[in-house]
C-alpha positions in Angstrom: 16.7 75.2 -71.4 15.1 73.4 -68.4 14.7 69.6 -67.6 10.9 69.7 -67.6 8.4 69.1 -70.6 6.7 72.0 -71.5 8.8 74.4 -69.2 11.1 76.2 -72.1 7.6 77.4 -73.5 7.7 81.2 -72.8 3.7 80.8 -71.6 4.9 79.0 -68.6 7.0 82.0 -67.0 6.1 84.8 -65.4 7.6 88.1 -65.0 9.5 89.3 -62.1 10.7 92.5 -63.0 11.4 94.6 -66.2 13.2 97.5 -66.7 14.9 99.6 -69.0 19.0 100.1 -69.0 22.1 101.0 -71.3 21.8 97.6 -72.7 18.5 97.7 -73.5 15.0 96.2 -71.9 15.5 93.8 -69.5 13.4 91.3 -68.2 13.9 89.0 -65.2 11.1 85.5 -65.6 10.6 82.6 -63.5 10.0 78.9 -65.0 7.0 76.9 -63.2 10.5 75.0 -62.7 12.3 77.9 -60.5 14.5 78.2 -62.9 15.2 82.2 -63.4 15.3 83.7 -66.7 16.8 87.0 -67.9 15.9 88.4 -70.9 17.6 91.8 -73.0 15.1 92.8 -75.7 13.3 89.9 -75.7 16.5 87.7 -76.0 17.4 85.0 -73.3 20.3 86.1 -71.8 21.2 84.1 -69.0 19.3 80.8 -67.0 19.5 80.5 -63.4 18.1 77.7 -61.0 17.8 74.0 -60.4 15.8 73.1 -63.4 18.3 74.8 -65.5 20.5 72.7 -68.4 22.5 75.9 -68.6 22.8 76.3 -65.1 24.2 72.8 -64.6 26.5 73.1 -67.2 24.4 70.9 -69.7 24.1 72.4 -72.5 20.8 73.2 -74.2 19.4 70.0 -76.0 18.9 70.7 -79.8 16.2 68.5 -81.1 
């Protein structure tokens, strides 16, 4: 999910916001990257920011 070692760990975000809607609880984290994350019951959701794979059209590594 992001470019730096250690950053995809969920320990190294920190909530921004969190709220409850229609689809569910949703959570909006930022990477010690600045990458924003946006979680729906838990689930990633979307990636936002410079330190994003996703973002850049990358792709997620796998392994």
């Amino acid at each position: 999910m992001c470019d730096r070692a250690g950053a995809a760990d969920e320990s190294s975000w920190t909530l921004l916001s969190c709220h409850t809607t229609s689809e569910g609880t949703v959570e909006y984290c930022v990477c010690r990257c600045g990458s924003v994350v946006v979680l729906t019951d838990g689930r990633i959701a979307k990636v936002h920011g410079a330190g994003s794979r996703r973002a850049a059209g990358k792709g997620v590594p796998t392994g």
